[in-house]
N, C-alpha and C positions, 0 to 999 in steps of 0.2 A: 659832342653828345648833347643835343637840345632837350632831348624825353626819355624822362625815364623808362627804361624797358615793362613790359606788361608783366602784373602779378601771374604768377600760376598756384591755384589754388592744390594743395597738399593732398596725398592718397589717402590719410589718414584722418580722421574726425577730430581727435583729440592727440595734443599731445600732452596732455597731463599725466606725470606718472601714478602707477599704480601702488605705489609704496604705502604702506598704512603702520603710518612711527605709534598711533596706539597697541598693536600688535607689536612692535618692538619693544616697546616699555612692558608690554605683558613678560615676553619672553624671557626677557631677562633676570626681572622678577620671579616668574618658575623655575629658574636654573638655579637662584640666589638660594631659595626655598625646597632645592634638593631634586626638582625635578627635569632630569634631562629633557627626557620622549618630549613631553610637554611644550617645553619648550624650542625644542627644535621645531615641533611643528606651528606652533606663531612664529617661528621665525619662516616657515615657509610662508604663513597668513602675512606676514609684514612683506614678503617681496612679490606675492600675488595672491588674491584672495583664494581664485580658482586653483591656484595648482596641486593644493593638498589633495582635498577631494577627488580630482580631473584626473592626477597623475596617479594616486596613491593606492594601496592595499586597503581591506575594510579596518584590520585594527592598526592601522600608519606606522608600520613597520618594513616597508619596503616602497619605493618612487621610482618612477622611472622621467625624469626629470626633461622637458626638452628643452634646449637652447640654441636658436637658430637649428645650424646645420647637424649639433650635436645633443649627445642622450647622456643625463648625466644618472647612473644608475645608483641610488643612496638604500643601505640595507642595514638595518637594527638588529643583533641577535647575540644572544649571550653577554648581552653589556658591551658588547661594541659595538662601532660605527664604522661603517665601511665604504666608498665613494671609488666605484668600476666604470669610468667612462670608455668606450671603443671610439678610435682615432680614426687608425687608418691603417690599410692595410699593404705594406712596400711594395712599390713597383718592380718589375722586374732591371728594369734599368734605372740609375743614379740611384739607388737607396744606398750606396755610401753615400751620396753629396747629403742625401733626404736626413742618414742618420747625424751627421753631423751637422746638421742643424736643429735637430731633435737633441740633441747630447747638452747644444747653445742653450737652450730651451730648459733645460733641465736643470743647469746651472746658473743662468739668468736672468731668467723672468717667473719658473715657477716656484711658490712658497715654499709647502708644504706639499702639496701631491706631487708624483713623481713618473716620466714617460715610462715605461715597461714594455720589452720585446719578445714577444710570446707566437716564435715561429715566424712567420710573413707577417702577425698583427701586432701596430702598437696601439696600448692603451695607458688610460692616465690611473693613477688609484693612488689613495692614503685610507689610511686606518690607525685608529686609536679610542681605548674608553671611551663609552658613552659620558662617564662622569665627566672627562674632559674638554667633551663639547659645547662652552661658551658661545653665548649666542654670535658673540664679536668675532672671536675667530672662524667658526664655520661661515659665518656672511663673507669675510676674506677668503675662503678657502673656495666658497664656492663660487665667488666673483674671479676670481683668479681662473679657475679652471673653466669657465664659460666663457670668459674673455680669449684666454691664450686658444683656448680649444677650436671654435667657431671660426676664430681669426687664421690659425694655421693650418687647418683642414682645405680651405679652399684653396689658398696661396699654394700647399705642397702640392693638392690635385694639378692646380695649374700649372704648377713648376716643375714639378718631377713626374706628370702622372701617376698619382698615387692614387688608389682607387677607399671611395668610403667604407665603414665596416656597420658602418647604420643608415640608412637614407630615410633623409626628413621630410615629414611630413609638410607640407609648403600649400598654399592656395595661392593661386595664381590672380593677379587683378583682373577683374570684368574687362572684356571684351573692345568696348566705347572707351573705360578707365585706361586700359594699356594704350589705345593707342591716342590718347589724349597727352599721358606722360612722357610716350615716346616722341610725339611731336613738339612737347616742348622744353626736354631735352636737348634736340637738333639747335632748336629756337635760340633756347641760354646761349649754347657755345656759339651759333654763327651772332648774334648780337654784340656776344660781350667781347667776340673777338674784333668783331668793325669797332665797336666802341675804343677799345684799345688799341687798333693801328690807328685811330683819330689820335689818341691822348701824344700815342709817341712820337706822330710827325709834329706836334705842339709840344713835342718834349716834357710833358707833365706826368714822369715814370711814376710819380705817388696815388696820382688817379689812376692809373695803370694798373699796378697794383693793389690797390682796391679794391676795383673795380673786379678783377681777376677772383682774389679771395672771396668777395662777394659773391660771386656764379659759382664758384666750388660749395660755398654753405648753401645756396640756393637749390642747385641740383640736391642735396641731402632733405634739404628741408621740404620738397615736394614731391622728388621719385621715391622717397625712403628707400635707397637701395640694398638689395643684401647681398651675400657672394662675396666675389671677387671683385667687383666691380667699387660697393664701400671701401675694401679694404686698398684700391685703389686710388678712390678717393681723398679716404683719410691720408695714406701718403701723399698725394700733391698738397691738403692742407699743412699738412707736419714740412713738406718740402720749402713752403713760402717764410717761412720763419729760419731756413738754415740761412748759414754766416756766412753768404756768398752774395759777387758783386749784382747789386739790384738787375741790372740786365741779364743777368744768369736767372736771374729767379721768376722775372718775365717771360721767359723764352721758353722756359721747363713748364712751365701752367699752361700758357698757350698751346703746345705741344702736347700735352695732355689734355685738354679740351680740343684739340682736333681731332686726338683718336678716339674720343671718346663721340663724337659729333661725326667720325667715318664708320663709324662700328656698324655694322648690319644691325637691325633692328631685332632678328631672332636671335640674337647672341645677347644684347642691353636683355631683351625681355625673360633671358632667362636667370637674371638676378634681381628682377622686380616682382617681391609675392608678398604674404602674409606666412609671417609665421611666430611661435610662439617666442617667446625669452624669459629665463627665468632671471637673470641680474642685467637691467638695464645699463647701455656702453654711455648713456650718458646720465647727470647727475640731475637728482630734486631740485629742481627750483624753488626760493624764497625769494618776498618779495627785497628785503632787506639785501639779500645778493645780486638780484637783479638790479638794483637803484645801486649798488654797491660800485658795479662795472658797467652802469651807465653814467657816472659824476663825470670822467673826463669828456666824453662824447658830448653830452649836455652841454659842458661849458663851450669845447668849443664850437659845436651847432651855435651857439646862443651870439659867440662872435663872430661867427662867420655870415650871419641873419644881417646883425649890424654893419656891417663891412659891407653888406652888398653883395656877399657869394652866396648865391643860394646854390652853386653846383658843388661848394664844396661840402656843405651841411647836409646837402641831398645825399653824397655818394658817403659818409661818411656814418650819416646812422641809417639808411641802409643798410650799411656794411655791419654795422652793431646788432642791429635787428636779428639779420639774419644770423651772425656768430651766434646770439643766444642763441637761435633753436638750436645750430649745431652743436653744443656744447651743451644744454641742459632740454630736461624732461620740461616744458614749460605748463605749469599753473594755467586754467581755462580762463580765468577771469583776467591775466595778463595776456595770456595768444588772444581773446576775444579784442582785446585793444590795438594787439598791435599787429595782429593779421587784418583789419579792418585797416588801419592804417597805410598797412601794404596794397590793399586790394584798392583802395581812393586814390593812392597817389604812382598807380602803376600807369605809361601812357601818359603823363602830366609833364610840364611844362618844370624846369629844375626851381623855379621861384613858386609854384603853386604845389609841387610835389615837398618845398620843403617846409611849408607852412602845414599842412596837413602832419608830415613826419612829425617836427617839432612840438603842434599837440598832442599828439600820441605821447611824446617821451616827456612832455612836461606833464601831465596829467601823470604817467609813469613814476614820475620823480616825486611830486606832490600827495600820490597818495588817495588821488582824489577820482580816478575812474569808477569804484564799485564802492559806493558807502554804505547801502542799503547792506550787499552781502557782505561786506564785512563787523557791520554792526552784527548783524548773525549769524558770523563764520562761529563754527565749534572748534576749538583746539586743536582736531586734527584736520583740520583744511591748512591749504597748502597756502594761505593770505602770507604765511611768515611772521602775523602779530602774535603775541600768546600774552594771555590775560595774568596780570601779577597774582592776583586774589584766586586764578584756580590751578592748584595741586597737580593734576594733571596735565594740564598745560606746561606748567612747568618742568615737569617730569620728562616730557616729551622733547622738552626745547634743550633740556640738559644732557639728554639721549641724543641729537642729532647732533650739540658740539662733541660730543665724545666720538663718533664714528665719526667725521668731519675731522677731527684733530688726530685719530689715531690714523688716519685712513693716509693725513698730509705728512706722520710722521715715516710710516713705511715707505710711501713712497720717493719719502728723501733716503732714507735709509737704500735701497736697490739704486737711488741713482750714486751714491755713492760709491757701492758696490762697484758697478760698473767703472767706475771712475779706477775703481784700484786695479779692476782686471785688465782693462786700458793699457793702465800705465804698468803693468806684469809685478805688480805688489801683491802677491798670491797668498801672504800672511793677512795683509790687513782685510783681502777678502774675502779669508774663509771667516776671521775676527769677526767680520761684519754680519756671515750668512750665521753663524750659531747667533749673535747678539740679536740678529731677526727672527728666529724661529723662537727664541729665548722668549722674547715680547708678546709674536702670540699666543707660545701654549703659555705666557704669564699672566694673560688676561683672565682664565680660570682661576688662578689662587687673587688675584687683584681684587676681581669682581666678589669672591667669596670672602674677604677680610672684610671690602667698605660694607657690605651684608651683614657683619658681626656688629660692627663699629654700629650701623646706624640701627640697629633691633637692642 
């Protein structure tokens, strides 16, 4: 591999998320100070400005919420809260196999709402006091049920023929746009597969591999796909990290970038659209996290420059580059640097492509791409610095380790779980499923003590 493959510029403008931690620090605060409604609804303004309004009733007592492929129905009355999403409705054949993955589902992955069989339809629902809708927990409950929901809707269509019980609203890409993404599509996977029968007859399975996972985040990071086809995706990424021998896990990518690279083009385009989400699949970017999990890449670009490999520092923060978009909402003033970067050193020669990379991530690393707007970033800009001397600032940044730590603690908590069900320890699993429900209807009295404590 002499040149690096050609950038392709993304379907999307921005990928900066829409999350607004001012409005999460409001909400929480209204909840501290007695008021639920209120507060739920900043916590809708904290996950989309548009959706209260866009989705809602005139007195915000009733949502009809979309996500992706799914309608997530939220309804206030009598002092409760209620949460009716429609699934799906069983196929006439395998809805045993359907339900007992549904049943999985139920026991495994979700918190708090629960699948429900009502005739041929299933739907997801929970309910409980308005009083006891903490801002923390519903953002868990409804990140949960928009994740699992969106993700298993398409997979079961696919798998068992299960037919929708809501069909979503979608916009389809322009005309010149689709078939710009489908062309290069095709492009990625015939590239990066010469590229890797080069690396393997040279025996170098680690560029290989690379090189591989790098065209899996690349296709995400430019067709934004939705469907079946992401959730496709995301398995081959999740597949390159299993505990199998390296040539296993070459063989399984490649194979999955062929069929993805043999797919008719009317079948790709009908999981490439616009549409809405109300809890983004991937996480806020900070600058402090990005420089976080770029330190090993950095150092070794820096010696692999010195050595004289510029192909290995090329394939390597490529490969970084591209992970971050796959894994977070990125910051505009950090995608302005290093989609730039992308687009200069696409077609470039591995010593020229890695001199350009390498300014991108040392400027990244230093701090020193945007001074202007970070001298005037407000506290709730997504820079990741926050000013000692302002109160809210701080408020905000004390707000984001809270979700961020409680967010890493459940999720150790389920893989646990799993672990027990695994190994057929059915005591320490259900131990574990009260001791996690325990956590978040606890975040309610939690939240409401440090409220006494600091008034």
């Amino acid at each position: 591999m002499k040149l690096t493959h050609a950038y392709v510029a993304p379907i999307i403008d921005s990928t900066q998320s829409k999350v607004n931690m001012e409005a999460w620090t409001q909400s929480i605060d209204r909840y501290n100070e007695g008021h639920p409604l209120e507060a739920f609804h900043l916590l809708l303004d904290h996950l989309n400005p548009e959706f209260r309004h866009k989705y809602g009733n005139a007195d915000g007592t009733e949502f009809r919420l979309p996500h992706g492929s799914i309608l997530v129905h939220v309804r206030i009355h009598d002092g409760r809260f209620t949460i009716h999403t429609d699934f799906l409705e069983l196929p006439t054949k395998s809805r045993v196999a359907m339900l007992r993955q549904i049943a999985d589902l139920n026991l495994n992955y979700l918190m708090l709402a629960r699948f429900h069989k009502e005739g041929d339809h299933i739907t997801m629902e929970y309910e409980c006091p308005l009083t006891q809708c903490h801002p923390h927990k519903i953002y868990f409950l409804l990140r949960n049920i928009c994740h699992i929901g969106d993700r298993y809707d398409d997979e079961f269509c696919t798998k068992f023929g299960a037919r929708r019980s809501y069909e979503p609203h979608v916009t389809p890409y322009p005309p010149e746009e689709m078939q710009r993404i489908l062309a290069a599509i095709h492009t990625t996977c015939r590239e990066t597969l010469a590229a890797v029968k080069e690396y393997e007859t040279e025996r170098k399975y680690g560029y290989a591999w690379n090189l591989l996972d790098t065209a899996l985040y690349k296709l995400s990071y430019f067709a934004h796909p939705q469907g079946q086809l992401t959730n496709e995706l995301n398995k081959a990424v999740d597949d390159m990290d299993r505990e199998l021998p390296l040539s296993d896990l070459l063989a399984q990518c490649k194979a999955f970038l062929t069929k993805v690279d043999t797919t008719p083009d009317d079948q790709l385009a009908a999981d490439l659209y616009f549409v809405d989400q109300l809890v983004s699949t991937r996480q806020r970017s900070s600058l402090a996290n990005v420089q976080e999990n770029m330190k090993e890449v950095y150092r070794e670009a820096m010696e692999a420059i010195e050595a004289e490999n510029y192909e290995r520092s090329t394939v390597r923060m490529l490969y970084k580059f591209y992970e971050m978009y796959f894994y977070n909402d990125v910051q505009d003033d950090i995608n302005a640097l290093v989609a730039e970067a992308l687009r200069q050193s696409g077609g470039k020669s591995m010593e020229e492509a890695s001199g350009i990379l390498y300014t991108a991530l040392e400027k990244l690393m230093e701090d020193d791409f945007a001074p202007e707007e970070e001298e005037q970033a407000s506290p709730t800009t997504d820079t990741g610095a926050t000013s000692a001397t302002d109160p809210d600032a701080e408020s905000i940044a004390r707000a984001q380790a809270a979700v961020a730590a409680l967010q890493a603690e459940l999720t150790a908590m389920q893989q646990r779980m799993q672990e027990a069900l695994s190994r057929g320890d059915t005591n320490e699993y259900l131990r574990l499923a009260a001791e996690l429900q325990q956590k978040l209807l606890g975040q309610t009295s939690a939240a409401q003590t440090q409220n006494d404590t600091t008034h």
